[in-house]
N, C-alpha and C positions, 0 to 999 in steps of 0.2 A: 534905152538907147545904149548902143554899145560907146563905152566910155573910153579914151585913150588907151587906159590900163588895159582894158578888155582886146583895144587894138594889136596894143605892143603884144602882148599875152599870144594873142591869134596869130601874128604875124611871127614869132616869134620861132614857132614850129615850121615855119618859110614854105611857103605853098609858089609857085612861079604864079601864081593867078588867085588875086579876093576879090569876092565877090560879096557887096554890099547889095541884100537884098527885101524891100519891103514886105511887112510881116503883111500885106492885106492887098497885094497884087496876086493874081492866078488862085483865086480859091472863090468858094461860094460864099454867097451872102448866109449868114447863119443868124441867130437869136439874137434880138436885144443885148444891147451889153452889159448890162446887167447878170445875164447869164451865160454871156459867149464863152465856150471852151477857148482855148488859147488857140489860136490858126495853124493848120498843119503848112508844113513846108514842102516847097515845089522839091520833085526828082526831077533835078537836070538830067543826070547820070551823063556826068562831063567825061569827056574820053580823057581829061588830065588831072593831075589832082588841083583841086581847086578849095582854095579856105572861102565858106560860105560865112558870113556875120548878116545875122539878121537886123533887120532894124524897124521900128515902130512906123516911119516914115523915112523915104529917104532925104526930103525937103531937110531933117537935125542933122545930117551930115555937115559938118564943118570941113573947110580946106585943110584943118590941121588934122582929121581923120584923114583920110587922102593921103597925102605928103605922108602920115607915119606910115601905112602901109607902103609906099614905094621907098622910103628911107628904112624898113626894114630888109627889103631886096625883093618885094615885090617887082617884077616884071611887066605884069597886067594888073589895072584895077579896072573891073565893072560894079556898075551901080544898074541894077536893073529894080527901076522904080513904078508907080503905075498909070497910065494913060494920064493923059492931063483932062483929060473930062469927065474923069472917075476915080480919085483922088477922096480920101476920108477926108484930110485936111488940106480940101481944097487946093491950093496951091504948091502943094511939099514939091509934088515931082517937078515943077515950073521953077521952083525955089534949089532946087538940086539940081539942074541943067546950067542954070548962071552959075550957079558953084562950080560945076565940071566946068565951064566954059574957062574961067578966072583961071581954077588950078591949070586947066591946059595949055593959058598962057602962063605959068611959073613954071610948069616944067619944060617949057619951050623955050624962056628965059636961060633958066639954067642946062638946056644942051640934053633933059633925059630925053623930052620928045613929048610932045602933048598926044601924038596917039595911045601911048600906053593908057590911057583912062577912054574908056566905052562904055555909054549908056547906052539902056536898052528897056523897053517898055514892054508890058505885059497887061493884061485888060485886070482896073481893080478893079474892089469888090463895096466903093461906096454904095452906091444905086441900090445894090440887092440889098444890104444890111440897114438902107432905110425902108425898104419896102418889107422886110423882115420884122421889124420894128414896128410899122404901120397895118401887118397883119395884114400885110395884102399881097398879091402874086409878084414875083423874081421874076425881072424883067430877064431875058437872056441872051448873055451879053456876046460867048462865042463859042460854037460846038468842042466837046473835049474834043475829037476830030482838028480843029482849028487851033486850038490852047495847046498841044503836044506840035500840032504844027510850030509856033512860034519859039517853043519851047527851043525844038530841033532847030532853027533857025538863030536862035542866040547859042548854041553848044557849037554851029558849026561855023560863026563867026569869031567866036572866043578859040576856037582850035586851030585857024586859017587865020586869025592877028598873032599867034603866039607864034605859026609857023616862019612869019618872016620879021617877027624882033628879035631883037638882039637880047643878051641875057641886061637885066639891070648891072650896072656896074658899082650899085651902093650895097651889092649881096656881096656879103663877105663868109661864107659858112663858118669859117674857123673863131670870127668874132662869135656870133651868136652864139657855138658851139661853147665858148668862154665864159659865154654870160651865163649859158644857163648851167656852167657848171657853179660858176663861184653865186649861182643862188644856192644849187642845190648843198654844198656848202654851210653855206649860211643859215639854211632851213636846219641842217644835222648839228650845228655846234647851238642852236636855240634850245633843242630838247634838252 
């Protein structure tokens, strides 16, 4: 699970758009996990630059992941998590929609706008990594034909929400640009 640190860290190289994205949505069902290679990662291939943080589920997202990405000067956050009826852990993605839900009334509260936060779904990969497991056939869930469909589908709503917000007004470039010198700094007078 990406941890605050890992957030701020991410965030910090300021991307106008992160993307919180479950490690076990849009991939095939593979081996026991016992032996499972680590899951390869979806190519959006976003027509912007876009900070990708993967995450085990997106259900472990907290409101205070969220928040520090738009308190870095994110613009957009998406969380694209995996079907609610193909979920590893059962409920993550149902568990991370009330979460967006809540955060998008805080950022409504305080004036940024609860659209800047967009989930978006993609077909997991429960179902086949038990039948993987069970030694029996991978049920099939949606044609690569149909998987690049949706794919294209979240790239070209992520680039059509960006084209009519507004910048975040919590992105300060010359801060960050600050912070990350008086680390680097910091890092040189250690040796």
């Amino acid at each position: 699970m990406a941890s605050l640190q890992a957030v701020k860290v991410a965030s910090s190289k300021h991307s106008a758009v992160t993307a919180f994205i479950c490690a076990n949505c849009a991939r095939a069902g593979v081996a026991p996990f016992s032996v499972r290679p680590r899951p390869g990662r979806i190519d959006f291939d976003w027509p912007l630059p876009v900070e990708e943080i993967v995450v085990p589920c997106t259900g472990r997202l907290q409101p205070e992941h969220l928040l520090k990405v738009f308190e870095a000067g994110a613009s957009l956050v998406c969380v694209i998590a995996c079907q609610d009826d193909n979920c590893h852990y059962v409920e993550g993605c149902r568990r991370a929609g009330k979460r967006l839900d809540y955060v998008r009334g805080l950022l409504d509260q305080i004036g940024l706008g609860g659209d800047r936060l967009a989930l978006f779904q993609l077909p997991g990969s429960a179902r086949e990594d038990l039948a993987a497991g069970a030694d029996q056939p991978q049920p099939v869930q949606v044609s690569p034909a149909e998987m690049a469909q949706q794919i294209q589908t979240i790239r070209e709503a992520v680039a059509a929400k960006m084209q009519v917000l507004a910048p975040n007004p919590f992105y300060k470039p010359q801060e960050i640009a600050d912070e990350v010198s008086a680390v680097e700094e910091t890092d040189d007078n250690e040796d």
